[in-house]
C-alpha positions in Angstrom: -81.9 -21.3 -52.6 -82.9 -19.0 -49.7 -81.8 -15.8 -49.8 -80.6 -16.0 -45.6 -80.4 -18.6 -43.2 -81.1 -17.2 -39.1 -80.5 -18.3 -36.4 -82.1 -15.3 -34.8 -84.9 -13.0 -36.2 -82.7 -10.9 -39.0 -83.0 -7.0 -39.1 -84.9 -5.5 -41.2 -81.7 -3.7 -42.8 -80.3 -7.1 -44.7 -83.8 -9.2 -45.0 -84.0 -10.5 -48.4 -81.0 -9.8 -49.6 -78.0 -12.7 -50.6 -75.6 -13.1 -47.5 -72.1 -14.3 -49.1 -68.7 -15.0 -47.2 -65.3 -13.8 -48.5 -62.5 -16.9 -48.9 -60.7 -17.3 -46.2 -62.3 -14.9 -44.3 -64.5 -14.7 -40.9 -67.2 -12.1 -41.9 -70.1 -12.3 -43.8 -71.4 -9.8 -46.5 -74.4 -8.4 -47.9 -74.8 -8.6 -51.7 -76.2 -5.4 -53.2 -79.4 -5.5 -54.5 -81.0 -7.3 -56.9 -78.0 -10.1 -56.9 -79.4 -14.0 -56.6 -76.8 -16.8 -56.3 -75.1 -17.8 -59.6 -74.9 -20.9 -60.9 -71.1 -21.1 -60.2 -69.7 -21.8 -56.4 -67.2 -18.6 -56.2 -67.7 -15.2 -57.9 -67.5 -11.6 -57.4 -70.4 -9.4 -56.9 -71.1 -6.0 -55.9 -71.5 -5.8 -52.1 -72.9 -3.2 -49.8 -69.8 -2.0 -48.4 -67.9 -1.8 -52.2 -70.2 -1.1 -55.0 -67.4 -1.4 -57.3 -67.3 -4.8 -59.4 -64.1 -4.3 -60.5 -62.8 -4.1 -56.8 -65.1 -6.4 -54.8 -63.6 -9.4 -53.4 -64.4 -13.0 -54.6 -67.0 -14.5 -52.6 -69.3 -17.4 -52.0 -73.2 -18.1 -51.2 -73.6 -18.0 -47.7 -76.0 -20.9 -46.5 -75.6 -21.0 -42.6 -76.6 -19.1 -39.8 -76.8 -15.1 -39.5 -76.5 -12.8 -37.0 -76.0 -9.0 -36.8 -72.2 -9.6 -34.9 -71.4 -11.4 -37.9 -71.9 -9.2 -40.7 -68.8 -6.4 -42.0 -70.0 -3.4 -40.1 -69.3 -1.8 -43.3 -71.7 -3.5 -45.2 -74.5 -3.1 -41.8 -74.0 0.8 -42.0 -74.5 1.2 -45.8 -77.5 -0.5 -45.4 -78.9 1.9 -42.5 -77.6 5.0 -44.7 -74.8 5.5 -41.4 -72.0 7.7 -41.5 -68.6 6.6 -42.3 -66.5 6.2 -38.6 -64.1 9.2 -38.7 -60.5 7.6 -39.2 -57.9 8.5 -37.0 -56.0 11.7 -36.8 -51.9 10.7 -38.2 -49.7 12.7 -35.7 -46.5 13.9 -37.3 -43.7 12.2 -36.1 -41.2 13.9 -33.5 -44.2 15.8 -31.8 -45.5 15.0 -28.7 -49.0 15.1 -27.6 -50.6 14.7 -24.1 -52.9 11.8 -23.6 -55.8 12.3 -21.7 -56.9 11.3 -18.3 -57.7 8.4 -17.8 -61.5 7.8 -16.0 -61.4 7.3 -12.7 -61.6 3.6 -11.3 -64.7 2.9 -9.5 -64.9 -0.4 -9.6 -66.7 -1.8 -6.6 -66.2 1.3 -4.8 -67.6 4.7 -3.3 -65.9 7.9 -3.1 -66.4 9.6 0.3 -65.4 12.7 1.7 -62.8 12.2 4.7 -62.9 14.4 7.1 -59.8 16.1 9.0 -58.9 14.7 12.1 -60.5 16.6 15.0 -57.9 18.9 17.2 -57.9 19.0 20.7 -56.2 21.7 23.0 -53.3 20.7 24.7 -53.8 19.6 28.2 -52.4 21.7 30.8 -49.9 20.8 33.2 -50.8 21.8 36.9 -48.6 24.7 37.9 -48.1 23.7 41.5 -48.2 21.2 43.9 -49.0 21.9 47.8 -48.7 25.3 47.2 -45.2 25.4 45.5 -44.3 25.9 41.6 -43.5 22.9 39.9 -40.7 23.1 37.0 -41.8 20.7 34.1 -39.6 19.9 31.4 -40.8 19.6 27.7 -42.9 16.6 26.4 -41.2 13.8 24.8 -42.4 10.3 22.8 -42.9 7.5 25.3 -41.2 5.0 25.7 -41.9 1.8 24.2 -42.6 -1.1 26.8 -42.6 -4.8 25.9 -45.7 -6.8 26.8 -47.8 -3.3 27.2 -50.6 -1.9 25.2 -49.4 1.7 24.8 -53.4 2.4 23.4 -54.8 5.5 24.9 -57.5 4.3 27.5 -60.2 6.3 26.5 -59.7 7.1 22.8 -58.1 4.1 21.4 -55.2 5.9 19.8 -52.5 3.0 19.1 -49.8 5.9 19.5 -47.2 5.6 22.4 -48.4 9.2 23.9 -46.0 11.5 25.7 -44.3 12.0 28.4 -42.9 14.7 30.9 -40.9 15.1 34.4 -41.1 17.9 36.8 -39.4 18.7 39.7 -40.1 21.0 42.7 -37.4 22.1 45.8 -34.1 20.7 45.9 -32.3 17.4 46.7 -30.0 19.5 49.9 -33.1 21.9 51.2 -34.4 21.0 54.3 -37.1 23.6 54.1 -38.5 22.7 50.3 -36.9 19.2 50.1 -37.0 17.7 46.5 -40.2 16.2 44.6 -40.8 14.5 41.4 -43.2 14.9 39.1 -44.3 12.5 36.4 -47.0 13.2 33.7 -48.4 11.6 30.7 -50.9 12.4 27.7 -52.4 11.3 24.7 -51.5 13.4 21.5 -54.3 12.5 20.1 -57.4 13.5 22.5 -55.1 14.8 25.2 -56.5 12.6 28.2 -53.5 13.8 30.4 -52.9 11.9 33.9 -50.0 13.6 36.2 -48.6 12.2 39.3 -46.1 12.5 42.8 -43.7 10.0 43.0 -43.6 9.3 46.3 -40.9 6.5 47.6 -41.4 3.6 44.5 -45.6 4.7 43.7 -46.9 7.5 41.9 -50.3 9.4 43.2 -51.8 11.1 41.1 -52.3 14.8 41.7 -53.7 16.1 38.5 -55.9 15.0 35.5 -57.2 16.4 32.7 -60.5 14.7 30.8 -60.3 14.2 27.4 -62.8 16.4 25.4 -63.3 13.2 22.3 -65.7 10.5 21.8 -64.9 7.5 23.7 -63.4 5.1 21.3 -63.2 7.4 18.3 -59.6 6.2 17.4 -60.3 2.2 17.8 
């Protein structure tokens, strides 16, 4: 009878020796040395993971194929004169102890720096108009329009912007009659546009170039 049947070159660490498989169970073992195959079909030999004949398991000639994955680990570490794996640590009950962190998930992905969103100085309302002071009152969300694309024309910024009134003279003055003032921005690259409203138009009287990349918010 041969001494192993592979399927696979065998390693040097169990050649020549008797593989034998436990009853009723999956992996194989390596008989210790010197042991042949008995007469009888089941028997108990000393193996390479327990030495002891008294404790070693009934086995049985092993006669098919052998691979390393198959072998007791036990019996595969003996062989290469490898350390026992250290067994786990018991933790006393009613103590708790912190787990640690788990490694990061980079699974089909790169880490990149982001950096922060640039800032851009607030555009500046005009301070007069045809030589008179203009009152503006303080800047408030837009509001939203149906059927309009509230995107900032030259940044891209999907944000509804800003907007502000102003008024100059007064509604019963005949000398400085009344005027109003209309004026809108971008919060995000402050492109600012301010205008006259003059009967139902608005001319624009005022404008303030946005300092950012075109399209750097699309």
């Amino acid at each position: 009878m041969s001494a192993l049947a592979v399927e696979a070159p065998a390693a040097p660490v169990w050649g020549g020796r008797l593989v034998v498989r436990t009853a009723g169970r999956p992996l194989l073992h390596v008989a210790g040395e010197g042991i042949t195959a008995p007469a009888m079909p089941v028997f108990t030999v000393p193996l390479e993971c327990e030495s002891d004949t008294e404790r070693a398991p009934g086995v049985r000639p092993w006669e098919g194929p052998v691979t390393e994955s198959g072998i007791c680990p036990a019996c595969l570490r003996s062989l290469r004169g490898e350390p026992e794996p250290e067994a786990p640590r018991p933790v006393p009950a009613g103590i708790a102890q912190a787990l640690p962190d788990p490694d990061p998930d980079r699974r089909g992905r790169h880490l990149w720096a982001v950096p922060d969103q640039p800032t851009y100085a607030e555009a500046p309302l005009p301070a007069e108009h045809a030589e008179r002071p203009i009152t503006w009152s303080a800047w408030r969300p837009a509001p939203v329009l149906s059927h309009y694309d509230p995107s900032c024309e030259w940044c891209g910024d999907p944000a509804h912007g800003e907007m502000t009134s102003g008024r100059q003279g007064h509604p019963t003055s005949k000398t400085v009659p009344l005027r109003i003032y209309l004026a809108r921005r971008c919060t995000a690259c402050q492109l600012m546009t301010a205008y006259e409203q003059v009967g139902s138009d608005l001319q624009t009287i005022a404008h303030h170039k946005s300092r950012a990349p075109k399209d750097c918010n699309r």
